[in-house]
C-alpha positions as CSV (number, residue, x, y, z in Angstrom):
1,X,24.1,77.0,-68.0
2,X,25.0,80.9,-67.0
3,X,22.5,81.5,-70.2
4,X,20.1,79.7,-68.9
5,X,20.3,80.9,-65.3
6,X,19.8,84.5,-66.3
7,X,16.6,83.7,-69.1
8,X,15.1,82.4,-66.0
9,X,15.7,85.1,-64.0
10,X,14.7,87.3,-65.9
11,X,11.6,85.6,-67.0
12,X,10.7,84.5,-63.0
13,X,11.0,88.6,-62.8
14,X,8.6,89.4,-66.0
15,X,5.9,86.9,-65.3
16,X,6.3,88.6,-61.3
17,X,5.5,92.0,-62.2
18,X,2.9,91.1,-65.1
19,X,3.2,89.7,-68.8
20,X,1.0,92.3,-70.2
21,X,2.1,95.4,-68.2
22,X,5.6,94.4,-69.2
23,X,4.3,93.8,-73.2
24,X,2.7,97.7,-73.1
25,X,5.4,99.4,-71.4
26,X,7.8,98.1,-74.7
27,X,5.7,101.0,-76.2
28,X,6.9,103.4,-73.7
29,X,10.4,104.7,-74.4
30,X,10.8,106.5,-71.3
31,X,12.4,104.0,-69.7
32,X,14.3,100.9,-69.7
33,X,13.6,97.7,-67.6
34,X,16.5,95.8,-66.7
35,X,14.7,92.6,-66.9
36,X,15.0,92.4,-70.6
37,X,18.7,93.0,-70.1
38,X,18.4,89.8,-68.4
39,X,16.0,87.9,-71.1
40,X,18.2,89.0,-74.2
41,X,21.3,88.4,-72.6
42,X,20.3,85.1,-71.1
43,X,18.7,84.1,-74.5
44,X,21.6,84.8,-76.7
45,X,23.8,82.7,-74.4
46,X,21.8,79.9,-74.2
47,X,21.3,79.8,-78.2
48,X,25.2,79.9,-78.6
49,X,26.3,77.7,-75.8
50,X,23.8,75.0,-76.5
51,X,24.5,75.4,-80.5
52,X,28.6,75.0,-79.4
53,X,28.1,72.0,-76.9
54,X,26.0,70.1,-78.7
55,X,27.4,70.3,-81.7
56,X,30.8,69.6,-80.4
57,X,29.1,66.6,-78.5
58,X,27.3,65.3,-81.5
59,X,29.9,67.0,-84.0
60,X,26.9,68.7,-86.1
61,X,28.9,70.8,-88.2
62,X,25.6,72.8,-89.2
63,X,25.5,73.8,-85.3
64,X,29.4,74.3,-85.1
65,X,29.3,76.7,-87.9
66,X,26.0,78.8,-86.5
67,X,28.3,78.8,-82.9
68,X,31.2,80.8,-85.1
69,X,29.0,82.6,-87.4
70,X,27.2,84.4,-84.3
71,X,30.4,85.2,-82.5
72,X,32.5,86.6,-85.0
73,X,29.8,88.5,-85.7
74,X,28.8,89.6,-82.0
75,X,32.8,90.2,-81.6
76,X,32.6,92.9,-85.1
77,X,29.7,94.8,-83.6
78,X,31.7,94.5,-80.0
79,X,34.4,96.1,-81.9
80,X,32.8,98.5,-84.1
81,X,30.5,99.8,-80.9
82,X,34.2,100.5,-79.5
83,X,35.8,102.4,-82.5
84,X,32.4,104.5,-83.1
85,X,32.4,105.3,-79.2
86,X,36.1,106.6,-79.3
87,X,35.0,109.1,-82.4
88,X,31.8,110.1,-81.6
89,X,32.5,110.0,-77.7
90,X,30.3,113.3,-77.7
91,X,27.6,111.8,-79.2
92,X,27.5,109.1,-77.2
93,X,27.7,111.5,-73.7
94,X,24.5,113.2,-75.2
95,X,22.6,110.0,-75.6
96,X,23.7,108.7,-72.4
97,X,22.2,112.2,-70.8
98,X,19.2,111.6,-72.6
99,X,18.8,107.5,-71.7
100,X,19.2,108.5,-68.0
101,X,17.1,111.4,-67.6
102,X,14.7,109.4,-69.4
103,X,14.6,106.7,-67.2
104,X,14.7,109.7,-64.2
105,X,11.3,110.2,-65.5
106,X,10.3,106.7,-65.7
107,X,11.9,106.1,-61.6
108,X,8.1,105.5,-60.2
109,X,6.6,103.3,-63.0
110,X,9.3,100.4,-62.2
111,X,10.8,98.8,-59.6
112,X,13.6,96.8,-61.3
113,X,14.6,100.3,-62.9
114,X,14.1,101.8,-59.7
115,X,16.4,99.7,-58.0
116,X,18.6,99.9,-61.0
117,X,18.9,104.2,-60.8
118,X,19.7,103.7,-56.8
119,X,22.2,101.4,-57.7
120,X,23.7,103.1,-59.9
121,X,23.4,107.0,-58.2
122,X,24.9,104.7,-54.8
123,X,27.9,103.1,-57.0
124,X,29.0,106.6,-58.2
125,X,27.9,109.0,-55.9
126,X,26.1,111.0,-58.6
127,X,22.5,112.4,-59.0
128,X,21.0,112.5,-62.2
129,X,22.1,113.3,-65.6
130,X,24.2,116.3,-65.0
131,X,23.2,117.1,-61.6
132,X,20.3,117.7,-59.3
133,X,17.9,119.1,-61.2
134,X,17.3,116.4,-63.7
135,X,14.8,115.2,-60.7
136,X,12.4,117.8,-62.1
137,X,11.8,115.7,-65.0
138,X,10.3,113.5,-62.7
139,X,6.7,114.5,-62.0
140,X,6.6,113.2,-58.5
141,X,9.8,114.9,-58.0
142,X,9.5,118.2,-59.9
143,X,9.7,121.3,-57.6
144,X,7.3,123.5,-59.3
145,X,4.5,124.9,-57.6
146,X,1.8,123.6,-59.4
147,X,3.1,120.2,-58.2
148,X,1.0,118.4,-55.5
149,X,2.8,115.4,-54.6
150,X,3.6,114.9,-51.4
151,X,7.5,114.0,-52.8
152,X,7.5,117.5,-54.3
153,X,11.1,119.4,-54.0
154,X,12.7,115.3,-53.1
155,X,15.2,113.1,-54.5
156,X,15.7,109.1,-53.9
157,X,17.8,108.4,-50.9
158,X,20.4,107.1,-53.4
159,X,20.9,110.4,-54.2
160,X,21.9,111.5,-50.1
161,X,25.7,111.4,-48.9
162,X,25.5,108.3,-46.8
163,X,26.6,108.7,-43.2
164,X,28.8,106.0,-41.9
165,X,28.0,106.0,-38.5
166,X,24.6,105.0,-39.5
167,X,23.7,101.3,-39.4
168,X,20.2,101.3,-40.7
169,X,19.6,103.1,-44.2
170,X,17.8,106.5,-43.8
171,X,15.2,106.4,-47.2
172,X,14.0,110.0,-46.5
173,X,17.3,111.6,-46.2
174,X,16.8,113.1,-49.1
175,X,12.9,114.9,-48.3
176,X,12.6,118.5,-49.3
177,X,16.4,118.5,-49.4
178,X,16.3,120.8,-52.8
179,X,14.3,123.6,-51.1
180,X,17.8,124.0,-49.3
181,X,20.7,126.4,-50.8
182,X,22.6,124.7,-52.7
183,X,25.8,125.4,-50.5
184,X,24.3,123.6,-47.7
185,X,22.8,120.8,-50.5
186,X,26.6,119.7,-51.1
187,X,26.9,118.5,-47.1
188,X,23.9,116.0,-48.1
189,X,23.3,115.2,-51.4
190,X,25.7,114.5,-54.5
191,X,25.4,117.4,-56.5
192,X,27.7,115.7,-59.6
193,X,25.8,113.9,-62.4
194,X,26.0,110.4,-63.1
195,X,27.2,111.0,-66.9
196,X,30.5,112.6,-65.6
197,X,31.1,110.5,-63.0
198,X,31.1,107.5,-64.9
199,X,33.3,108.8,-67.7
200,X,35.8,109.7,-64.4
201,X,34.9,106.0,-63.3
202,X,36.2,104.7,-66.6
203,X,39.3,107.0,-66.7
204,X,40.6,106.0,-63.2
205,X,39.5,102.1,-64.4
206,X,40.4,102.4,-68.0
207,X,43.1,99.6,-67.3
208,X,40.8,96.9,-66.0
209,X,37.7,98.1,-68.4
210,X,40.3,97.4,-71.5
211,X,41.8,94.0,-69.8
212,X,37.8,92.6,-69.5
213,X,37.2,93.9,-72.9
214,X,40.5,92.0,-74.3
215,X,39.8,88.9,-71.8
216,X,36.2,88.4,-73.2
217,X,37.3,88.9,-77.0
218,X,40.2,86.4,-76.4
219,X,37.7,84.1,-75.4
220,X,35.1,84.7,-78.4
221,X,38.3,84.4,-80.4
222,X,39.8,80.9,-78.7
223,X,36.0,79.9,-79.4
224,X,35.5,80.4,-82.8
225,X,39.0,78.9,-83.6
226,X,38.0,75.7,-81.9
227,X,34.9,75.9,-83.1
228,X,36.2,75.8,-86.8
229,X,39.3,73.5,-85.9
230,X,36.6,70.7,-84.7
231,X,34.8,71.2,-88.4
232,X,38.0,70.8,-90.4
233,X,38.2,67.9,-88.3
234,X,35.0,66.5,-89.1
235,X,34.6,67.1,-92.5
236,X,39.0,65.5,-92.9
237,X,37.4,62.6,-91.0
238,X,34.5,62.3,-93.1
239,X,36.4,62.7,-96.4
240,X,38.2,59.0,-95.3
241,X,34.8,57.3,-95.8
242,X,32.6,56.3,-98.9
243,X,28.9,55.3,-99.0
244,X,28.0,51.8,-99.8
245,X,24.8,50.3,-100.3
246,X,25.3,48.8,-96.6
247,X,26.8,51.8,-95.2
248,X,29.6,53.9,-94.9
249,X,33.0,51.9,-94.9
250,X,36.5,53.7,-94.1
251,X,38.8,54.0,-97.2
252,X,42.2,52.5,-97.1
């Protein structure tokens, strides 16, 4: 039901901002759009769930054994993904630089990734990649001179230092803000980038990251041992009956 309720979300959000627009930005590597997080996701849940519940319900073992196929294998990639992030943890800060500044440049052509870069620069009081000036990727953004937006030398609001005496949201705190010194940027803006705050983020959470990651692979785990349990079940159950020419009759 969660698999379902997310495949419709995201669908209800791809068919809101355009099939087709959405079909030639897959093309476009310059940015990601969190809908499909929300399509695949949804999509792979639904698969599995339905393929466990029915055929538990039904006891298909054909549908049993696809439901424990699919997780042991999701919870070896899950595992892997970890053990290759541990060793090549450099690698992996490089291509996360590159996958945010990439979607810095893609912040105007979206609003689900807009929404989702806010979010995110809000959630860890960070600005771009490294810092600041990842916003002159953007070419809304970009502080050259040969630049005429109007947004030339600005940053999302997300990026601002959020009074808390304000009750209503101030979207053009951050307007012009980089023409500033940067002594006086640090009263206003976050001047850290979101690739180190996040790795501080996991080291002051690393407890509760690695008790989700060991809840969730429990649960694959439980899952797949049920899952096989209920075949051995089956096929015990099915090994006490012989055909007949009227049907199947239980041996005694």
């Amino acid at each position: 039901m969660l698999g379902a309720l997310l495949l419709a979300i995201g669908l209800w959000a791809w068919g809101e901002e355009g099939v087709l627009s959405n079909i030639s930005a897959l093309t476009d590597l310059g940015g990601l759009d969190p809908v499909w997080l929300f399509v695949v996701v949804g999509g792979v849940m639904l698969v599995l769930g339905f393929a466990g519940c029915i055929g538990a319900l039904r006891e298909y073992t054909f549908l049993l054994k696809f439901f424990s196929v699919f997780h042991s294998l999701i919870f070896f990639l899950e595992l892997a993904t970890g053990i290759l992030a541990f060793v090549f943890k450099d690698w992996i800060r490089d291509q996360l630089n590159f996958f945010i500044n990439n979607n810095v440049k893609a912040y105007r052509d979206n609003t689900d990734l807009q929404n989702l870069i806010d979010f995110a620069q809000e959630y860890w009081s960070c600005c771009g990649a490294r810092g600041t000036n990842d916003w002159n990727l953007n070419i809304y953004f970009n502080c050259t001179d040969l630049n005429p937006s109007w947004e030339r030398c600005r940053m999302p609001f997300s990026c601002c230092i959020r009074d808390p005496a304000e009750d209503v949201l101030n979207t053009q705190c951050g307007y012009d803000v980089r023409l500033k010194l940067e002594l006086k940027q640090q009263g206003s803006i976050h001047t850290k980038g979101c690739v180190g705050q996040f790795e501080k983020w996991l080291q002051d959470n690393l407890i509760v990251v690695a008790g989700v990651f060991v809840g969730i692979t429990f649960l694959q785990i439980f899952g797949v041992c049920l899952a096989q349990n209920l075949v051995s079940n089956i096929k015990a159950v099915k090994a006490n009956w012989i055909k007949h020419d009227d049907g199947y009759k239980l041996l005694k």
